[in-house]
MARVEXVEX-491355 format. One line per 8 residues: their letters; for each residue x, y, z of C-alpha. Coordinates in nm, 2 decimals, m for minus. Each point is the difference from the previous one (the first is absolute). Layout:
BEGIN
a) X/Y/Z  ...
// end
This chain:
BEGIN
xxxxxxxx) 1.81/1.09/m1.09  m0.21/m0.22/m0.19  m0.41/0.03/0.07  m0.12/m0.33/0.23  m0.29/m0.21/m0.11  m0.02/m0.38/0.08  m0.31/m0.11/m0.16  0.04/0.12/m0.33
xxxxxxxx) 0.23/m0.24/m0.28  0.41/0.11/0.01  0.10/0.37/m0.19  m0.32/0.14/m0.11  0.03/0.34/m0.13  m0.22/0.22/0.17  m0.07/0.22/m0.33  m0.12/m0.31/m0.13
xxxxxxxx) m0.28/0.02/0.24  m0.30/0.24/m0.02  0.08/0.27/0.28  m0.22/0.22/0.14  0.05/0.28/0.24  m0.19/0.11/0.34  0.07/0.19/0.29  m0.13/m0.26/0.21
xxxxxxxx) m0.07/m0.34/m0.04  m0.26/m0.21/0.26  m0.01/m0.40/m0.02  m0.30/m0.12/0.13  m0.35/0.12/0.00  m0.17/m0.08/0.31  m0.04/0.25/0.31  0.36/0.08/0.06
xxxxxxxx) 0.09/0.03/m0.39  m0.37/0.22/m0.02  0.12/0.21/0.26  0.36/0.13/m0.08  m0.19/0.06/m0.40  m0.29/0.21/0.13  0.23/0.17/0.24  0.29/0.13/m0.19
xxxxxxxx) m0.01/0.34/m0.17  m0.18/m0.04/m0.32  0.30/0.20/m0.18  0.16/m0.34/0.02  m0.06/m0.26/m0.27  m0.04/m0.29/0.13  m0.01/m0.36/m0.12  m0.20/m0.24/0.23
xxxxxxxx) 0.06/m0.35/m0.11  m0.24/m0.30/0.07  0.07/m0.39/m0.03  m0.37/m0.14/0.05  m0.35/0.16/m0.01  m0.11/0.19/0.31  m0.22/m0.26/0.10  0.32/m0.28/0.10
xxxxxxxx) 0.19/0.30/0.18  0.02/m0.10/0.40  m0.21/0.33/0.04  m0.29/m0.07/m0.20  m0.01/m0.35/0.22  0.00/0.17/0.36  m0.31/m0.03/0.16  0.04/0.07/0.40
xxxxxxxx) 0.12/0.43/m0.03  0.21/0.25/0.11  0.08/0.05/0.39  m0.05/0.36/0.09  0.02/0.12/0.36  m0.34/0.18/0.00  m0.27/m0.12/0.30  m0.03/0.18/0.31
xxxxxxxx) 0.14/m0.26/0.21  0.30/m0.05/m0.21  0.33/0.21/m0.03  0.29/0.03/m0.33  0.24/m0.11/0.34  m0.20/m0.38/0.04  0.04/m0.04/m0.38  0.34/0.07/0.00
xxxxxxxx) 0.02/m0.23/0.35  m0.18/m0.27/m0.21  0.19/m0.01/m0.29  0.32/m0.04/0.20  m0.11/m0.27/0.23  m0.13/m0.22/m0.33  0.35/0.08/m0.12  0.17/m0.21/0.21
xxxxxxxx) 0.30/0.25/0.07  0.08/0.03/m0.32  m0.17/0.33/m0.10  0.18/0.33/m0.13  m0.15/0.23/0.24  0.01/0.29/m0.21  m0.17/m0.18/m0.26  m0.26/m0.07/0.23
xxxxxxxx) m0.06/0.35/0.12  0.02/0.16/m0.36  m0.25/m0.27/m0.12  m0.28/0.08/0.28  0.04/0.32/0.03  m0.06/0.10/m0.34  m0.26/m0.26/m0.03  m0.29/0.30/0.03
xxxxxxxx) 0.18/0.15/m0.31  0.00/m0.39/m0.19  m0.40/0.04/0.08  m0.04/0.37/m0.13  0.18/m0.07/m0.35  m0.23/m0.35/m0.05  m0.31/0.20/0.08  0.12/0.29/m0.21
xxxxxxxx) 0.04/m0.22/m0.27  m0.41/m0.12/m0.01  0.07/m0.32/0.24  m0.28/m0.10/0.20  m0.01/m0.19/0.31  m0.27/m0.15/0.24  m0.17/0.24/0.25  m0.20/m0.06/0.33
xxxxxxxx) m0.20/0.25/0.19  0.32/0.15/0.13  0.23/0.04/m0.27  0.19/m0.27/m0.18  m0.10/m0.38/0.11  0.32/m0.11/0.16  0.09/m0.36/0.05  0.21/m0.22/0.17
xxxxxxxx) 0.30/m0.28/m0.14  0.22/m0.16/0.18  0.30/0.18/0.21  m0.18/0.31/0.01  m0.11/0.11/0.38  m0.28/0.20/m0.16  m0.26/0.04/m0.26  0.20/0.16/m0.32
xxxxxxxx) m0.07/m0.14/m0.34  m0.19/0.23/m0.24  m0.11/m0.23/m0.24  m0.19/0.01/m0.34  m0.23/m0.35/0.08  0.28/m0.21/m0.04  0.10/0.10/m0.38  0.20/0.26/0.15
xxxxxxxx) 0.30/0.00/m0.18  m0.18/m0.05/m0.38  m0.22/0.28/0.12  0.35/0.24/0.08  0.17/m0.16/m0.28  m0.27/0.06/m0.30  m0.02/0.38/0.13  0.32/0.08/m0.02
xxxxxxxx) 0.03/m0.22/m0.34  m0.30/0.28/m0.11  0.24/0.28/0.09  0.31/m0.12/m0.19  m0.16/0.00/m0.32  m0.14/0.35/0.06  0.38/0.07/0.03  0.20/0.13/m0.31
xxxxxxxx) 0.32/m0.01/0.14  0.02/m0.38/0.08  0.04/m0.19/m0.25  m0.16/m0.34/0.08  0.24/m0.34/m0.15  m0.26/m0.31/0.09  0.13/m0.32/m0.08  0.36/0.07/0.01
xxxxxxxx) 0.22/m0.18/0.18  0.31/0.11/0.19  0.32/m0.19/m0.10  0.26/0.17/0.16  0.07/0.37/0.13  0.29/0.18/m0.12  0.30/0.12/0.19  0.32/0.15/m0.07
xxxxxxxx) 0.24/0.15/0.25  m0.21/m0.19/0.24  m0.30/0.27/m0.07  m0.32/m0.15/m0.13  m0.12/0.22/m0.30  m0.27/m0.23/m0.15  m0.13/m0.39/m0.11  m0.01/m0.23/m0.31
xxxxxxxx) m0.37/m0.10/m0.05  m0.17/m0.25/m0.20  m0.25/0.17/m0.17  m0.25/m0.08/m0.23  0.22/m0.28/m0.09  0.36/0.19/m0.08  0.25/0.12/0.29  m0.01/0.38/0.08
xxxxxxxx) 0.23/0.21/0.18  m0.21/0.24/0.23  0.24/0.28/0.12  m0.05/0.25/0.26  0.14/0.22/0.35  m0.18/m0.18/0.26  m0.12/m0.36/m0.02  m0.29/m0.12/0.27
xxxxxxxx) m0.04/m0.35/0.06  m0.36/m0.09/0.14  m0.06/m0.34/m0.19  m0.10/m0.20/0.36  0.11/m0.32/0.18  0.12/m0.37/m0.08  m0.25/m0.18/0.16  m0.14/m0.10/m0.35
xxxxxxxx) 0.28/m0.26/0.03  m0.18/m0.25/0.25  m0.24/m0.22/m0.19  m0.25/0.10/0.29  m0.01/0.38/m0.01  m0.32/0.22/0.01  0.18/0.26/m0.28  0.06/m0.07/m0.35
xxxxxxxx) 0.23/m0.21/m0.11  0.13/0.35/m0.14  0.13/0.09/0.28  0.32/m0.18/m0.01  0.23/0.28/0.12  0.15/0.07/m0.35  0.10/0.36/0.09  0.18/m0.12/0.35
xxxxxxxx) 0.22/m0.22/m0.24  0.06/0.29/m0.23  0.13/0.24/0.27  0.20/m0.28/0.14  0.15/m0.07/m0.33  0.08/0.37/m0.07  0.18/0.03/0.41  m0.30/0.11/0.22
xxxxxxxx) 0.00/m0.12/0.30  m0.30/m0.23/0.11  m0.06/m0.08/0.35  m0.28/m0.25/0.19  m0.03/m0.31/m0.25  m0.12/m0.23/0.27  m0.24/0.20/0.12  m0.34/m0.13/m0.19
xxxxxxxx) m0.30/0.05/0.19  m0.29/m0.31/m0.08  m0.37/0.09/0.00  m0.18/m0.20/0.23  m0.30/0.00/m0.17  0.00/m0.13/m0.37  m0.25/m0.21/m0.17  0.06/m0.25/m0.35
xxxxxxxx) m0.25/0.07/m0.25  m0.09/m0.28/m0.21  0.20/0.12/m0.23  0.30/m0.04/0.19  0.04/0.39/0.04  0.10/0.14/0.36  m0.24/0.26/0.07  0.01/0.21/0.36
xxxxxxxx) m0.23/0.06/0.28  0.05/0.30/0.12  0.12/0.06/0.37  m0.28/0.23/0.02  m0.23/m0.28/0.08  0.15/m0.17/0.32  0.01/0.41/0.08  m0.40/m0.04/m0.03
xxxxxxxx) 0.00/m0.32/0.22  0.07/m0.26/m0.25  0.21/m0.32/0.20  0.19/m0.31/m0.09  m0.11/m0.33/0.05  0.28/m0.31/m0.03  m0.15/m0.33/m0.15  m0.18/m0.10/0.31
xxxxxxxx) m0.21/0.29/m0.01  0.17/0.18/0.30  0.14/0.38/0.03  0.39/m0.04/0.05  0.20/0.37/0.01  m0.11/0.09/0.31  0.21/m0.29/0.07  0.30/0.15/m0.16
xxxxxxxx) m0.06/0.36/0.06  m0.13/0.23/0.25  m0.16/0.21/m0.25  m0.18/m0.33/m0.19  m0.09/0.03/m0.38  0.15/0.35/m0.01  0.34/m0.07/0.12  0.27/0.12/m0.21
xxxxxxxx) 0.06/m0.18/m0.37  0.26/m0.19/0.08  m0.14/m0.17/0.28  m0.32/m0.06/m0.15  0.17/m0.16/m0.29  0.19/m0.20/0.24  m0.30/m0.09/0.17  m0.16/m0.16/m0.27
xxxxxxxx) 0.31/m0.21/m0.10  0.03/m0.14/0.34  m0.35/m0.09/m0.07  0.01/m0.17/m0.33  0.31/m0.18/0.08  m0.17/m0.16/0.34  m0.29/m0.11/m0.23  0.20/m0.08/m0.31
xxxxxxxx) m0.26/0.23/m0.18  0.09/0.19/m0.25  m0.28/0.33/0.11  m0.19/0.09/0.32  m0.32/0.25/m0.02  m0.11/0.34/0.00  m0.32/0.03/0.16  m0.22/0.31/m0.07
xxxxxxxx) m0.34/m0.07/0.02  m0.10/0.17/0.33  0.06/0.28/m0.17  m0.34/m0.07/m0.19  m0.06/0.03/m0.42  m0.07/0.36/m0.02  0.28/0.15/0.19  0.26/m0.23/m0.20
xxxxxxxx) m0.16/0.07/m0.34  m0.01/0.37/0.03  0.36/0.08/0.19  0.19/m0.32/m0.20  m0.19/0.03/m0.29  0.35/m0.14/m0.22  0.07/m0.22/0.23  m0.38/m0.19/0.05
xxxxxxxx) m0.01/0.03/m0.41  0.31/m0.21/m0.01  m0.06/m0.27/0.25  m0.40/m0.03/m0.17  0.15/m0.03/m0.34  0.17/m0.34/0.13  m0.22/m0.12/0.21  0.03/0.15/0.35
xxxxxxxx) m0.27/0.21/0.19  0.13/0.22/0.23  m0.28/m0.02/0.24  m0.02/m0.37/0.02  0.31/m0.17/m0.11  0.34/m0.03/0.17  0.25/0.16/m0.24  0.32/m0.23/m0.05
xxxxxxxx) 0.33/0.19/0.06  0.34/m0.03/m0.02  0.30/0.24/0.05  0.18/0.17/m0.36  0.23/0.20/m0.09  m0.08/0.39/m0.02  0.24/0.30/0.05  0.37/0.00/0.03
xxxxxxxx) 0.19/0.22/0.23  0.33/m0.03/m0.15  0.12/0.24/m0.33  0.14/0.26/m0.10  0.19/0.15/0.28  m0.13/0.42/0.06  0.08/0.29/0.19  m0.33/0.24/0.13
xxxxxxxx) 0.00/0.16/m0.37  0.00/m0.34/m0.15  0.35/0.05/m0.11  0.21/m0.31/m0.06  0.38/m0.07/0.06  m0.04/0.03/m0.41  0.00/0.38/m0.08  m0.27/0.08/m0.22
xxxxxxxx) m0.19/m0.32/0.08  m0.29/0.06/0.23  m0.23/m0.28/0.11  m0.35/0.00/0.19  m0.30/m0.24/0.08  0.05/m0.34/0.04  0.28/m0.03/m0.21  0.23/0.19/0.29
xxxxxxxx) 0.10/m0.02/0.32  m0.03/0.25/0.22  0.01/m0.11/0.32  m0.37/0.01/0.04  m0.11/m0.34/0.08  0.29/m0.12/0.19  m0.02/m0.37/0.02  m0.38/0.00/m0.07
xxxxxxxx) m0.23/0.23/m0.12  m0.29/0.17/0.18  m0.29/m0.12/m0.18  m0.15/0.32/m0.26  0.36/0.17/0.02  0.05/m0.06/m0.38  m0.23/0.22/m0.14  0.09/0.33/0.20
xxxxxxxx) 0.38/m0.09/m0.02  m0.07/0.00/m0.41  m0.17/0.33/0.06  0.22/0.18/0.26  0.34/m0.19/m0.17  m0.14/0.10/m0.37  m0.03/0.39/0.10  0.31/0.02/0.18
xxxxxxxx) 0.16/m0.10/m0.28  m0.15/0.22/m0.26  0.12/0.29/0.23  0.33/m0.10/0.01  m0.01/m0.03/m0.36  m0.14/0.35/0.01  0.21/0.20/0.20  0.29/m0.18/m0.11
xxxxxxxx) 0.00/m0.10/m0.35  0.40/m0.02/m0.16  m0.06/0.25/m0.30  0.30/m0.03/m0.09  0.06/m0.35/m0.03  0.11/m0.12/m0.37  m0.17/m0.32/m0.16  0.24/m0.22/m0.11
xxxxxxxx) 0.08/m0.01/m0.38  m0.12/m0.21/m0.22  0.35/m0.20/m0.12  0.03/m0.17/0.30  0.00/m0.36/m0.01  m0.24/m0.22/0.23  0.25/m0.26/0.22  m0.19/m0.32/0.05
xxxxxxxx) 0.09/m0.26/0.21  m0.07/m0.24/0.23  m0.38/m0.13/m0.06  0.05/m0.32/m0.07  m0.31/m0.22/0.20  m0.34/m0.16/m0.14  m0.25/0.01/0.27  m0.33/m0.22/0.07
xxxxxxxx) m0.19/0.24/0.19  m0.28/m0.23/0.10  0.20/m0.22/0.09  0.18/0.25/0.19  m0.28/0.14/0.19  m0.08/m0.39/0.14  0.31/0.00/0.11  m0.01/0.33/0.18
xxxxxxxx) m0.32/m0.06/0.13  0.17/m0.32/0.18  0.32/0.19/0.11  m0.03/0.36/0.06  m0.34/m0.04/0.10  m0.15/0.08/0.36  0.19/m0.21/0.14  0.35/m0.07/m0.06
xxxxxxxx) 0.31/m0.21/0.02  0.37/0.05/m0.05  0.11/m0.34/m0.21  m0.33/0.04/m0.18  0.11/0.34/m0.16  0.31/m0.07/m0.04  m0.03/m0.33/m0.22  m0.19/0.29/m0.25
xxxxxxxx) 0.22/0.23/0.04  0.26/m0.25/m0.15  m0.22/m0.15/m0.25  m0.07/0.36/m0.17  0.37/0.09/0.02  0.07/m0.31/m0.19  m0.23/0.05/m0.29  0.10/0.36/m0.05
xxxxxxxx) 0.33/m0.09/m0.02  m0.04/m0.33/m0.25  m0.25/0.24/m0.22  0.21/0.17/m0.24  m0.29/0.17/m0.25  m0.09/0.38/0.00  m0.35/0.12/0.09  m0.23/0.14/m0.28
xxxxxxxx) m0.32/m0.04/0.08  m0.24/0.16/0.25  m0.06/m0.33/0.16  0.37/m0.08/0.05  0.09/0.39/0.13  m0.27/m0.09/0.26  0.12/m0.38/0.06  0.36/0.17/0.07
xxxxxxxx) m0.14/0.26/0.19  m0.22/m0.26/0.19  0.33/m0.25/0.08  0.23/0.30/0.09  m0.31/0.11/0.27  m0.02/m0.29/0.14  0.38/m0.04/0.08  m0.03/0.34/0.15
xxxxxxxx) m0.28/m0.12/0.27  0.17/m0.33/0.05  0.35/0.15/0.04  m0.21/0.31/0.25  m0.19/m0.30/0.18  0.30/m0.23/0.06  0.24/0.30/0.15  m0.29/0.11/0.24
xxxxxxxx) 0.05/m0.31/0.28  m0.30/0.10/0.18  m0.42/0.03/0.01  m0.12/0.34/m0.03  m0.37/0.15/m0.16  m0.03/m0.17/m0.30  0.32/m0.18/m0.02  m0.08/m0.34/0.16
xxxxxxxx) 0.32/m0.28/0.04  m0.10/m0.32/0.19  0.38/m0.04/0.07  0.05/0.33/0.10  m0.35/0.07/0.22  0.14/0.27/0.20  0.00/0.39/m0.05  0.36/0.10/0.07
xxxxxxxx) 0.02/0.38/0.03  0.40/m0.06/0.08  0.10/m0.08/m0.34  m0.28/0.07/m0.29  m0.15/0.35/0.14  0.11/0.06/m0.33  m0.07/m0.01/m0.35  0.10/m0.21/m0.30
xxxxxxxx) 0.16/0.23/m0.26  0.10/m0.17/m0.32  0.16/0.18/m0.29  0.15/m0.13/m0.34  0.38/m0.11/0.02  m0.02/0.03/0.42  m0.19/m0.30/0.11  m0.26/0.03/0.28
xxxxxxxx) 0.11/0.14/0.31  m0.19/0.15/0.35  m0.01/0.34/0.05  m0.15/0.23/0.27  m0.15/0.22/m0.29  0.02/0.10/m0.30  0.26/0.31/m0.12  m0.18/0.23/m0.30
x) 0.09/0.32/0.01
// end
């Protein structure tokens, strides 16, 4: 059986290639990626591979924190009740147990690694985002996640065993007899076969896509596409949760502002000046994402304005400058003070649920694939996630992982030799990706509707099929990757006929437990179909 890649040109021979051997092999280097590396036994040699610089890695970008379970008044049970009510019915339950009860181990490895984070006179300071019934954040000022991610960056290179690949580029993984056993990389300018017994996909989310997204336009869900490509199952497309709170610099970059302030009493003001979520929620500013986003576009439409505000100053010049110090550096370098301006706001793009379908070990239906962070689905987040989830699922996902790896590494599994030939098919597709993103911002956005995405969806299927080039750049693996991602989310959002979490359709405005207590599995060569859960043994 002949080896399966799809972006690479038609019968290239593999011992062509530069090949390289490892026992493991990690795409992605932000906390999830980080994790597995500096928590697998260092007899392993392990390649961690990088696209982008640390600093455009949706870790380095979090501000808000991690929720923990750790003040008097709360209990590991409310967390666990929280994250299941924000999930809209759609949570793995056992995903949600694992992930909060181990989250006093997730804390332990950060701190045993030399992260810091904010302390009061009790202990850790411990705030409040939206969803949450209590007090839980421990937060780093709000520069939380550079803070974890530049430790842990500090420990990898302290590690001989990992070998660290920046700047490569993952084409395609490699399968044979439906086992994954490695990727094709673009490296330094030359393709590279990267070879090993366990392959760990943490490379993060799509939302990148949306031309109004707080991450980097890196994070365009290029190793989602590869697993789909190679026959992992990917489950939750539709399911893209929107920021409420994001601000347009003047250079026309999207830059977040952090939850963690409406936790410290921040509000938002429409364009008459008045407070609106407490007309929409019960639980006002810190209602669950979803409905904040919601909020706000209910807002903006009413006005025809294209942002309402964010309205801090209460909170007095002292107090924001020392616990938002990134964010009050930010809005000052373009213009905005904190303690005396309204802050324009609009709702963005900014972590996507949907990916790489996992088991509790971050197994996928794909042996020898494992997946973990953003990039997978677990079952976590249901149809929205808890806000400061992320973090500790990277954490608690990333270590859970490297056991399983561990304790159950195939030893003897063979590499594949080197004669094979490389079968490449199907790209065929040129993609404008800002144009794309527009156009996903319009459709798929927070709010939805069925004859919008479909008209897309046809329009993208008639391009690929009139395009009859092959791929060689990096910009047209990630156009292809970019087109093919977007069917995926139009094809999830169109089978689910309802409103649930994030997932907003104006013709379909009711939750409808009956039919879509489900999830959206999609799988190369088998279409997208609902199932009650996913199978990975």
């Amino acid at each position: 059986m002949a080896e399966r890649s799809y972006i690479v040109s038609p019968k290239i021979n593999i011992a062509e290639l530069d090949d390289r051997h490892y026992d493991v092999i990690i795409i992605g280097a932000g906390i999830a990626g980080m994790t597995v590396a500096l928590s697998l036994d260092p007899k392993f040699k392990v390649a961690l591979v990088s696209k982008e610089h640390l600093e455009e890695s949706s870790t380095y970008k979090a501000q808000g924190g991690m929720a923990i379970s750790l003040g008097a008044d709360d209990s590991l049970e409310e967390h666990i009740a929280d994250t299941m009510r924000v999930g809209r019915g759609l949570c793995h339950e056992p995903a949600v147990e694992t992930t909060i009860r181990e989250s006093p181990n997730a804390l332990d490895f950060l701190q045993s690694l030399g992260t810091d984070f904010n302390r009061g006179e009790d202990g850790l300071y411990l705030g409040k985002e939206a969803g949450h019934s209590h007090h839980r954040i421990v937060h780093y000022y709000d520069s939380t996640g550079r803070h974890i991610a530049e430790t842990m960056a500090k420990q990898i290179q302290m590690q001989e065993h990992i070998d660290m690949l920046d700047h490569c580029f993952v084409v395609d993984l490699l399968t044979q007899n439906d086992q994954c056993y490695g990727c094709i990389v673009l490296h330094s300018g030359k393709l590279v076969t990267l070879r090993a017994h366990a392959v760990v996909m943490a490379t993060g989310g799509y939302s990148g896509l949306f031309a109004r997204s707080t991450n980097s336009i890196a994070a365009n869900g290029d190793g989602i596409a590869a697993a789909y490509r190679a026959g992992a199952a990917i489950a939750d497309m539709e399911f893209v949760q929107f920021h409420p709170t994001s601000f347009a610099t003047l250079s026309g970059d999207i830059f977040l502002l952090t939850e963690a302030l409406r936790g410290e009493g921040a509000i938002l003001r429409n364009a008459a000046g008045e407070r609106f979520m407490f007309s929409y929620h019960g639980d006002g500013e810190l209602a669950p994402r979803d409905e904040v986003s919601r909020a706000i576009v209910t807002e903006l439409q009413s006005a025809k304005q294209e942002v309402v505000f964010l309205d801090a100053r209460h909170l007095g010049k002292e107090f924001l400058m020392d616990r938002f110090r990134q964010v009050y550096g930010e809005l000052l370098g373009n213009g905005y003070y904190m303690e005396k301006d309204l802050i324009p706001i609009a709702p963005a793009a900014h972590y996507t649920i949907g990916g790489i379908a996992t088991n509790l070990w971050g197994q996928t239906t794909l042996p020898c694939l494992f997946a973990c962070g953003e990039v997978a689905a677990t079952g976590l987040h249901g149809a929205n996630r808890l806000a400061s989830n992320s973090l500790l699922e990277g954490v608690v996902f990333g270590r859970r992982v490297a056991q399983a790896i561990n304790q159950g590494f195939p030893v003897n599994h063979s590499l594949i030799s080197r004669k094979a030939m490389i079968d490449g098919t199907i790209l065929r597709h040129r993609c404008d990706t800002k144009k794309l993103g527009i156009t996903l911002d319009r459709v798929a956005g927070v709010v939805r509707n069925g004859d919008s995405m479909r008209s897309v969806l046809i329009e993208l299927q008639q391009e690929e099929n009139s395009d009859s080039s092959y791929v060689s750049s990096i910009q047209g693996y990630q156009g292809y990757n970019a087109c093919q991602l977007a069917e995926l989310v139009l094809k999830a959002a169109l089978l689910r006929c309802e409103s649930r979490g994030t997932h907003y359709r104006e013709d379909y405005p009711e939750k409808k437990d009956a039919d879509f207590s489900k999830h959206v599995v999609q799988q190369w060569g088998k279409g997208s179909v609902l199932h009650e859960q996913v199978s990975i043994r």
